[in-house]
Every structure is written in structure tokens, then in C-alpha cells.
N, C-alpha and C positions, 0 to 999 in steps of 0.2 A: 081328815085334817091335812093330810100332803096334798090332797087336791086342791083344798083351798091356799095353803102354802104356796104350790108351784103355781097356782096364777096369777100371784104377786106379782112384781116391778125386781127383775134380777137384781139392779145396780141396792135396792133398798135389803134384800137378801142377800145381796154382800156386805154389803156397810151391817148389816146385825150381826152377823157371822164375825166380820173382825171387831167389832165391839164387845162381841162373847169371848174369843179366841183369847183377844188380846188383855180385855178386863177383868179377868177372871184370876191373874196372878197381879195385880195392881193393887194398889193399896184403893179403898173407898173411894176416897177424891177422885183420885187419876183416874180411875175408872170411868166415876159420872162425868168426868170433863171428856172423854175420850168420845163415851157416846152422844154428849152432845156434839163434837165434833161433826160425827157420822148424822146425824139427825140435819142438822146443815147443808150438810153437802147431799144429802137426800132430798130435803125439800127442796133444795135448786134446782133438782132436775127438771127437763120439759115434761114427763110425764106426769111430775109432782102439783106443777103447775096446772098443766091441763086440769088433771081431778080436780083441785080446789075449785078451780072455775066453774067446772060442772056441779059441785057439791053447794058452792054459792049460789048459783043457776036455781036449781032443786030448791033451795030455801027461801027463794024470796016467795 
């Protein structure tokens, strides 16, 4: 499981990490708005990008 783990996308292993840190004393809401937050600023990334492309690629 840590193997698979650590060959994630760091910036999206951080963004989970302060989603957990931070939501876990937040009431419900604020929580789930917190990680969509992080979910956003994840998929913006170039690497986020990238994958979709190739995963769109694969499916046609």
C-alpha cells in the first residue's frame, strides 16, 4: 500500500493530508467544502492534466 501511495503526484498527497489535518476538527460542511477546495487546485495541476489526456487517449 505505501508503495503504491508514494508513487502518487506529491502536490495531490499534500492537498489530502491538509484536507484530513485540517477537516477532521471542522464541522461537516466546512470540511466537505475544504476538500473540494484541494480537489481543484489538484486537478489544475500539469500533471493532473497530463493523466486525463492519456486516460481520454486509452478510452477512445
Amino acid at each position: 500500500f505505501l508503495k503504491k501511495l508514494h508513487a502518487k503526484s506529491a502536490v495531490a498527497l499534500s492537498l489530502l493530508k491538509r484536507a484530513i489535518n485540517s477537516g477532521i476538527n471542522m464541522p461537516l460542511e466546512h470540511a466537505l467544502m475544504t476538500e473540494a477546495d484541494c480537489f481543484t487546485i489538484a486537478f489544475a495541476t500539469e500533471d493532473a492534466q497530463k493523466n486525463l489526456k492519456a486516460f481520454l487517449k486509452r478510452r477512445k
